[in-house]
C-alpha positions in Angstrom: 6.3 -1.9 -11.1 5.2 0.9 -8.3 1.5 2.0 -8.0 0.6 4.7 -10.0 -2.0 6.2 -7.8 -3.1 5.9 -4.1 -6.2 3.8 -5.6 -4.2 1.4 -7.2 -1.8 0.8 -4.5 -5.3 0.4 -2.3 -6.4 -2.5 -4.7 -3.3 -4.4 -4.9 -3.0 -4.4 -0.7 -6.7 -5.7 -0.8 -5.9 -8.5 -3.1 -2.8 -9.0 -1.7 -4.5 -9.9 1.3 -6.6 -12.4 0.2 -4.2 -14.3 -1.5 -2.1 -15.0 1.8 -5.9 -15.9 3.1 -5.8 -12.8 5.8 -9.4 -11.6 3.9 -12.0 -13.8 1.8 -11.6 -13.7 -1.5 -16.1 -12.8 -1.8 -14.6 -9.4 0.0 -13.0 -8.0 -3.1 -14.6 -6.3 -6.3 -13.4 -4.1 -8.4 -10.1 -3.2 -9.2 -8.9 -5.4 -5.9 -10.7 -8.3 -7.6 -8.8 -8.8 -10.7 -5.9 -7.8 -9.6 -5.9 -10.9 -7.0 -7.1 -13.0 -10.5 -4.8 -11.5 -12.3 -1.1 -11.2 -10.5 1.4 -13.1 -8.4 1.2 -12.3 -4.7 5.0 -10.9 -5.9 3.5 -8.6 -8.5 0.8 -7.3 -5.5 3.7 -7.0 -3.2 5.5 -4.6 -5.4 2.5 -2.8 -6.0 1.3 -2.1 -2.5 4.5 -1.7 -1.1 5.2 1.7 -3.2 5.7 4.9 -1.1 2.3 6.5 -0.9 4.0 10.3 -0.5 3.2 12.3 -3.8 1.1 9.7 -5.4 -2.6 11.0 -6.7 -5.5 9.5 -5.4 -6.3 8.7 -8.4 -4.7 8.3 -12.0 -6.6 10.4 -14.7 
């Protein structure tokens, strides 16, 4: 599933980095947050991997 908005793909690269322990986990809030409760470090992946070009900042 590819990021729907700059924000989003933001989030999921937060939260991906806490779950492989390269950021604390106390660092994220928001959006970031429960996306590391929420998805597989597979799910983030996809998610913060999507090319950024075209994407809003954010989704209305």
């Amino acid at each position: 599933m590819p990021a729907k908005s700059k924000a989003q793909q933001k989030a999921a690269g937060a939260a991906l980095s806490a779950k492989r322990g390269e950021t604390k986990k106390s660092e994220l809030y928001g959006a970031s947050k429960e996306m590391y409760e929420t998805m597989t470090e597979e799910e983030l992946e996809e998610i913060a991997s999507t090319d950024h070009d075209g994407l809003p900042e954010k989704k209305d």
